[in-house]
N, C-alpha and C positions, 0 to 999 in steps of 0.2 A: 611798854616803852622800850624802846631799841637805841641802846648805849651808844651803840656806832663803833664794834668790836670789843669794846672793855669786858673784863672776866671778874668773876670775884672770887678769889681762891677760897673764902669761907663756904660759899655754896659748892663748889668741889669737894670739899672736906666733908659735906655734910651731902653731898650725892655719893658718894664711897661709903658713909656709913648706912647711907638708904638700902645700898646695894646689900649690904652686908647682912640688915636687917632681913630684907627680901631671900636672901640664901638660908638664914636661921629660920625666918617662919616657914619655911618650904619642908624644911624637916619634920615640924608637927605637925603640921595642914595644908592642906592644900584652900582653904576655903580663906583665912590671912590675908591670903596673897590678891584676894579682889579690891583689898583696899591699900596693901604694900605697894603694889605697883603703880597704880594711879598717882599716890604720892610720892614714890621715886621719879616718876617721868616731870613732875609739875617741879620737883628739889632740879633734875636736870635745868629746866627753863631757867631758873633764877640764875642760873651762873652766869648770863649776857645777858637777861633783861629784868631790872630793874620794878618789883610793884611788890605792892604790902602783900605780906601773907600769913598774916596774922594766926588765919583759921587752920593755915596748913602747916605752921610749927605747932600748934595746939593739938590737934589728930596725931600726929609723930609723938606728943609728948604721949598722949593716952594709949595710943595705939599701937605702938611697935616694941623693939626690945633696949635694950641698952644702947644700943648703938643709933636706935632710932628717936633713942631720946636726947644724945650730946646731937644729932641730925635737927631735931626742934628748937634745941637751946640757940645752933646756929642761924637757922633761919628765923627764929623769932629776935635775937639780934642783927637779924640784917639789914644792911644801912646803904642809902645811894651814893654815901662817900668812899665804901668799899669798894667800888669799883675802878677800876685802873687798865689802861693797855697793857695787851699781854707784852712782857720780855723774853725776847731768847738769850739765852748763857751769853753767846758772847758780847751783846750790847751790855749787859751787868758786867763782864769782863772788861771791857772797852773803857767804862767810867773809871776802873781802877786804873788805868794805865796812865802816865803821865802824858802831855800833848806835847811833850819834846821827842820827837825819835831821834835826833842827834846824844839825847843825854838817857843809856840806858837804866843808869844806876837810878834817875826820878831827883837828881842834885838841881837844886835852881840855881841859874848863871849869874 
């Protein structure tokens, strides 16, 4: 399912620790890695589209290291209300600012 650009910063959170898992299994094996990467690339997709993946926080819980398991806990909590359009800084800047540009100080008239 295709959001229509929305992100979900949890699945970010939890593709950074995929990644991180994928750099620590690399260190003891090389053989890890046929199933580390599969499931970093599928942790990548959830960040903009949206579908259960029940079985793939399940495999991150059993299957990777610490950082692959807070990566599970994420994606087994993840929800189609988390999604949200991305912000850049200054429209989050912009909402702090008052809509008076005559009154710098933000004083109401």
């Amino acid at each position: 399912m295709n959001n229509g650009g929305k992100i979900n910063s949890n699945m970010q959170v939890a593709y950074v620790f995929m990644i991180i898992s994928c750099i620590i299994g690399a260190f003891f094996l090389l053989i890890p890695l046929a199933w580390l990467i599969p499931m970093t690339l599928s942790t990548k997709k959830l960040i903009t589209d949206y579908r259960k993946a029940t079985g793939l926080g399940v495999c991150q819980l059993l299957f990777t290291s610490i950082f692959g398991i807070v990566a599970g806990i994420l994606v087994l909590t993840n929800n189609e209300k988390d999604y949200h359009a991305p912000t850049s800084p200054n429209q989050q800047n912009n909402q702090n600012t008052p809509n008076n540009q005559n009154n710098p100080q933000g004083f109401i008239d």
